[in-house]
C-alpha positions in Angstrom: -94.9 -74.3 25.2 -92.6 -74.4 28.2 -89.1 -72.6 27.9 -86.7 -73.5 30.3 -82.8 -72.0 31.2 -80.1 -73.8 30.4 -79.5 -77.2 31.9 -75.7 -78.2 31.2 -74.2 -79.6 34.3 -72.2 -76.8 36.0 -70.0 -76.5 39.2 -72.0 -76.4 42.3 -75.6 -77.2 43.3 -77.4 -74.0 42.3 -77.4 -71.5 39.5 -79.2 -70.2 36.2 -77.6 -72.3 34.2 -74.7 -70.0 32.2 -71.8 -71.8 33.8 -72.2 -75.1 31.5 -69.3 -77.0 31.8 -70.5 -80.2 29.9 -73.3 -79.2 27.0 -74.7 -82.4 26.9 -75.0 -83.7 30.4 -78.8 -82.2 32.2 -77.2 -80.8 35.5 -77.5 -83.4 38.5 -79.5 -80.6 40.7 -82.2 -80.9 37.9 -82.3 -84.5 38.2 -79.5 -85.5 35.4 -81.1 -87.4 32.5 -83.6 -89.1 33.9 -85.1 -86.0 35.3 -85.4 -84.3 32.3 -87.1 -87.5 30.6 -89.9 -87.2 33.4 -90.3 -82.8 32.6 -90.4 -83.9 28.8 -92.9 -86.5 29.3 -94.9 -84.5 32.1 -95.1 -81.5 29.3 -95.9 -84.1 26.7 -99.0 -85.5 28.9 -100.3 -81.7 28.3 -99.8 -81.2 25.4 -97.1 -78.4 25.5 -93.7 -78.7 23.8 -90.4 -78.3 25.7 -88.4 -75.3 24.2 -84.9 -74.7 25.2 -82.9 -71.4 23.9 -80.0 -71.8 21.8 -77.5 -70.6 23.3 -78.8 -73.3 25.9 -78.1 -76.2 23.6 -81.3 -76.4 22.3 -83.2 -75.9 19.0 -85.2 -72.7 20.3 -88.1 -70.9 18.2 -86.8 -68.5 15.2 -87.8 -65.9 17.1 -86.2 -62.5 18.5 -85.9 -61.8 22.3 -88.6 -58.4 22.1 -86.5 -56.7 25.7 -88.2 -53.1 24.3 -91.4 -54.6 24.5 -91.2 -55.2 27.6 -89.0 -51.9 28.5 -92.6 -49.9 27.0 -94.7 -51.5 28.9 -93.1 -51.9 32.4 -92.2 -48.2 32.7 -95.5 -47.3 31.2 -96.8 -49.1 34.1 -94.6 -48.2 36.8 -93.1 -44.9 36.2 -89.2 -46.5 36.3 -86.9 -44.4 34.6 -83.4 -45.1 35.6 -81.2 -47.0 33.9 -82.9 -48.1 30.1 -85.9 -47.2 31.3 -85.2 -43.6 30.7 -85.5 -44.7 26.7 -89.2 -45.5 27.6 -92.2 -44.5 29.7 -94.9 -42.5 27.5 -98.0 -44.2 25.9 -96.7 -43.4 22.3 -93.6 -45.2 23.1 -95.7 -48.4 24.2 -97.5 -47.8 21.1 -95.2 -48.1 19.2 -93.8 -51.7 20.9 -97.8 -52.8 20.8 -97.6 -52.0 16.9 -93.8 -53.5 15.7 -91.7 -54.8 19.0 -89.0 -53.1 18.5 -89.1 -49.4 19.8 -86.2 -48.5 18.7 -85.5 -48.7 15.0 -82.5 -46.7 14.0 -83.8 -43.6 15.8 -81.2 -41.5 19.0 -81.8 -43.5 22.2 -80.8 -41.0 25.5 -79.4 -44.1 27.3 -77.0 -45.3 24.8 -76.2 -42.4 23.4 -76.8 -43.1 20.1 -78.9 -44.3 17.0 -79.8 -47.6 17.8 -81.7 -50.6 16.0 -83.6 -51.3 12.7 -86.9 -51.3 11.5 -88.7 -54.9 11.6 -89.3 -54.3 7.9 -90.9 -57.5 6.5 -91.4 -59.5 9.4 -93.8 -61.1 11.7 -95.3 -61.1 15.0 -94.4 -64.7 15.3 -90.9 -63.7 15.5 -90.7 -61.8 18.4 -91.3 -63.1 22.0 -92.4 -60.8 24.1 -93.1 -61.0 27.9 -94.3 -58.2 30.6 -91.6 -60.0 32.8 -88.7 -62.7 32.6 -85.6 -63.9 34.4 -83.4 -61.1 33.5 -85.8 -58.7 34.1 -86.7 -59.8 37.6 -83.6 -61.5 38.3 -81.3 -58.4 36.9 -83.0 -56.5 39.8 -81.2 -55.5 43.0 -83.8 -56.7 45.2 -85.4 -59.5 42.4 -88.9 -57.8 42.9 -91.4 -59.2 40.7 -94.2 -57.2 38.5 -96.8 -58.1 41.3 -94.6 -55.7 44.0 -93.7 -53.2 41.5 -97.7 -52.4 40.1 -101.2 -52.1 41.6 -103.5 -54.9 40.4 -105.4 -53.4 37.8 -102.2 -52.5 36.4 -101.0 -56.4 36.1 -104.7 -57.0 34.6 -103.7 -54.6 31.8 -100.3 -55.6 31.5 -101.3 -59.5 31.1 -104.3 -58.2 28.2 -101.7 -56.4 26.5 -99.7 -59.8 26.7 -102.1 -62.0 25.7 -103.6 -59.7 22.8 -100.9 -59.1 21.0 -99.7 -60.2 17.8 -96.3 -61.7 19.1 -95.5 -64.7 20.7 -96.4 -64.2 24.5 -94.1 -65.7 27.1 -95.4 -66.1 30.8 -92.7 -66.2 33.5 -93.4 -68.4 36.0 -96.0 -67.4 38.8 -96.7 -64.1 37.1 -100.2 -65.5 36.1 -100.9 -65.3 40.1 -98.6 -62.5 40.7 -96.4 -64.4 42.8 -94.9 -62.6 45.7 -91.6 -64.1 45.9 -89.0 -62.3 44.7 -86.3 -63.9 41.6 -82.7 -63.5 42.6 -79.4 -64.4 40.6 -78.1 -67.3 42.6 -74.3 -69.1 42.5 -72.1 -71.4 44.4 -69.2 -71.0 42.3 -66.9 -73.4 44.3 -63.5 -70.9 43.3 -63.3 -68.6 46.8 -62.1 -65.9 44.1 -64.6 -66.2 41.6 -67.4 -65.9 44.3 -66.1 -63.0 45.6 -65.9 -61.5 42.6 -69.4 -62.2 41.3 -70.6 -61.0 45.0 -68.6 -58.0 44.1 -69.2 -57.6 40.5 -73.1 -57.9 41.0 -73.2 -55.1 43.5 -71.9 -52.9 41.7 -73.2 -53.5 38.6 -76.6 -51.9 39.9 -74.8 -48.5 40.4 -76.5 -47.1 37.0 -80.3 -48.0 38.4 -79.9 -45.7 41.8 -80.0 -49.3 43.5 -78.3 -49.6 46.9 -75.6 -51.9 46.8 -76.2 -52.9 50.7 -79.7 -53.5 49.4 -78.7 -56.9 46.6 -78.4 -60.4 48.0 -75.3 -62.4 47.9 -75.6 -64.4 44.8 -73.5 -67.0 46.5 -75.7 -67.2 50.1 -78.1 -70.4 49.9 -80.7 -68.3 51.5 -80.7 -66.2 47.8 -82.0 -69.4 46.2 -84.5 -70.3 48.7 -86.1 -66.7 48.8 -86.7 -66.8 44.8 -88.8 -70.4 45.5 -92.7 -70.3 44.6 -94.9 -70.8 47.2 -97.4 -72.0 45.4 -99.8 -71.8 48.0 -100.2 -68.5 47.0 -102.7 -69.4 43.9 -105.4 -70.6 45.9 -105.9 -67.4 47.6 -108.4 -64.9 46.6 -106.4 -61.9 45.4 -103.8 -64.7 43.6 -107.3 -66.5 42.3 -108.9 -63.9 40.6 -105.9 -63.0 38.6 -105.2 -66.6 37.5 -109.2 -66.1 36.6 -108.2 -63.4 34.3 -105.4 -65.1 33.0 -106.7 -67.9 32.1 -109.4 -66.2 30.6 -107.3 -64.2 28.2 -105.4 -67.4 27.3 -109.4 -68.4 26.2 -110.1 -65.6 23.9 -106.5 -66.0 22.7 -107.2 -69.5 21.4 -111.0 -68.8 20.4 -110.2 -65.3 18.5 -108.4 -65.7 15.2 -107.8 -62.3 14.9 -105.5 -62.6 18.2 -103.1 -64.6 17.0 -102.7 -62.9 13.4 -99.3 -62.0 12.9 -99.8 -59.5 10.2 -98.2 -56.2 12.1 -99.4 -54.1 9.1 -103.0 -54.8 10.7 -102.5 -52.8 13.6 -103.8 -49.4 14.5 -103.2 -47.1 18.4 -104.6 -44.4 19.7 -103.2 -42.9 22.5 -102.8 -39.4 24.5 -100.5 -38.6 27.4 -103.7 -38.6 29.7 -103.8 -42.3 30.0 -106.1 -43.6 27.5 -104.6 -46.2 25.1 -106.6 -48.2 22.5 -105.5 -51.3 20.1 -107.1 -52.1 16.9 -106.4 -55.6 15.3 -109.4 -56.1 12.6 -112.4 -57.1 14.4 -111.1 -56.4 18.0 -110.3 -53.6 20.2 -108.5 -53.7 23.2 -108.7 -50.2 25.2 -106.7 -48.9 28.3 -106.9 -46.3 30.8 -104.2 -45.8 33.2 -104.9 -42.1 33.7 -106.4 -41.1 37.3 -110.2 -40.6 36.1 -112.6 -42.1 34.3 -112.3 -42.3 30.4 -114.7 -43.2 27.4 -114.0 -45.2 24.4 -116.6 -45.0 21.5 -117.3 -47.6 20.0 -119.9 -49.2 17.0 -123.3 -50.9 18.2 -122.0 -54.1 16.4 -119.1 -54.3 19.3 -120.0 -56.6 22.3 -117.5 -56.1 25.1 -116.2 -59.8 25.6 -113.7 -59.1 28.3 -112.8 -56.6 31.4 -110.5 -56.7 34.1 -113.0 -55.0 36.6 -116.6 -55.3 36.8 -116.8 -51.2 37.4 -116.4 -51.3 33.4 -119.2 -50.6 31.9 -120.9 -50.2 28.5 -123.2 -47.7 28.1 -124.8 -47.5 24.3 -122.1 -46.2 22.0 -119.8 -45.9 24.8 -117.2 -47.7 26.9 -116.2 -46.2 30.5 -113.4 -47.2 31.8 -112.1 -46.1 35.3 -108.8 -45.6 36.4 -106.3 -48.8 35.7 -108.5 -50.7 34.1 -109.0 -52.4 30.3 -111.5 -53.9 28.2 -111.7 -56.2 25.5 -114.6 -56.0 22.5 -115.0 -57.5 19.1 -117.5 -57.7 16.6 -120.6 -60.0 17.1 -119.5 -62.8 14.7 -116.1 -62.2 15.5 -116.4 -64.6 18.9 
């Protein structure tokens, strides 16, 4: 499945899309109609389907944006606290978004100031997408700095694992599967002088709430903002960028060859966790288990249990046992199970 931002023509040659002017018309930057015949086709070719959000135009998946999902897991992984972050950063709280999505569920949240959200009472994991990054969260950034900047590599390893073996819906932003080094900016060229000062203006300050310096975020409307947030996808054949696609691309495998993966029964899902690090997922058959602490941990686990997957070869099974080092995680399932 490929998501794409909105494509309504808008005013200028560059932008994400929000500025839509004429719904039904593909932006001429994109290619215009034609254009988006060849992506459709080239999707079709491999066999993905073309999604495009609603408020895009488009028919979209009945599916809720999961944004405390990823909140859980990115300052669980890099210690961010400021702004909404400060509602998230312990293992229970990623936990809980591991187990249900949605973190908060009418309980007090510090950085509203308030009771916030509802319980996901009666539904699935197919109707959440989830991500461990995306255009807002990347883009929203003063500096645009992607996951791959922000977290060692052991820690994108686990991040993607978590991703890929959960129960929701699991949305890859583009280049994260190499950890693309190029940053995402929010780029303009709002043609109204006053409107693009103000957005300059407006996006600087907006940042105040994150400790972010405003000298320190791009001028949306400078055409050096959009060619900085280009892939260079040159990057993937390297051997850093290489091995992760490796891993990637071997968690999309078990994904697709584990039916107990892609259940979306959330009542079937059992944590562990302690504030030391260790973290462990239980979704019938398979167990996913995490160490981010600074030493070496041990899992138990049954002699039926083969350990199908492990984002460093220093992990190790040793009888009952699984040792995981420092930022690392490990995938087992029963013997039939694969």
């Amino acid at each position: 499945m490929v998501e794409i931002m909105p494509i309504a023509e808008f005013s200028g040659r560059r932008g994400w899309g929000y500025d839509g002017v004429d719904l039904f018309a593909p932006h001429h930057g994109y290619g215009g109609p034609d254009g988006l015949k060849r992506l459709i086709d080239a999707c079709h070719a491999r066999d993905p389907k073309l999604v495009r959000s609603r408020d895009a135009g488009g028919y979209g998946v009945d599916a809720a944006w999961a944004d405390d999902w990823h909140h859980a897991l990115h300052a669980a992984l890099t210690g961010e606290r400021s702004g909404y972050y400060a509602d998230f950063g312990s293992l229970s709280v990623l936990a809980k978004a591991l187990r249900q999505a949605w973190v908060y569920d009418g309980i007090w949240s510090q950085h509203r100031g308030r009771v916030h959200g509802r319980a996901p009472c009666g539904l699935s994991g197919r109707q959440f997408v989830v991500s461990t990054q995306n255009h807002d969260q990347v883009g929203n950034r003063a500096a645009g700095e992607r996951s791959a900047v922000l977290m060692s590599d052991g820690r994108l390893r686990i991040a993607a694992a978590l991703l890929l073996t959960s129960p929701f819906v699991p949305m890859l932003f583009q280049g994260e599967e190499w950890g693309a080094a190029a940053p995402f900016l929010y780029f303009t060229d709002h043609a109204d002088p006053q409107l693009a000062r103000s957005v300059s203006r407006g996006r600087r300050q907006e940042f105040a709430g994150f400790g972010w310096r405003p000298e320190d975020v791009p001028d949306p409307q400078d055409p050096a903002t959009l060619e900085r947030s280009k892939l260079d996808w040159s990057e993937a054949a390297r051997e850093s960028p290489a091995s992760l696609l490796s891993w990637y691309r071997e968690l999309i495998a078990w994904r697709r060859r584990i039916p107990a993966l892609t259940d979306p029964r959330l009542d079937r899902i059992e944590t562990r966790c302690d504030e030391q690090g260790l973290l462990s997922i239980a979704r019938g058959p398979v167990l996913v288990a995490v160490n981010i602490g600074p030493r070496d941990r041990t899992v138990a686990v049954d002699a039926a249990s083969k350990l199908v997957a492990a984002s460093s070869a220093t992990v190790e099974r040793r009888g009952l046992q699984v040792i995981l080092p420092p930022d690392t995680v490990a995938i087992l399932t029963n013997e039939g199970a694969a």
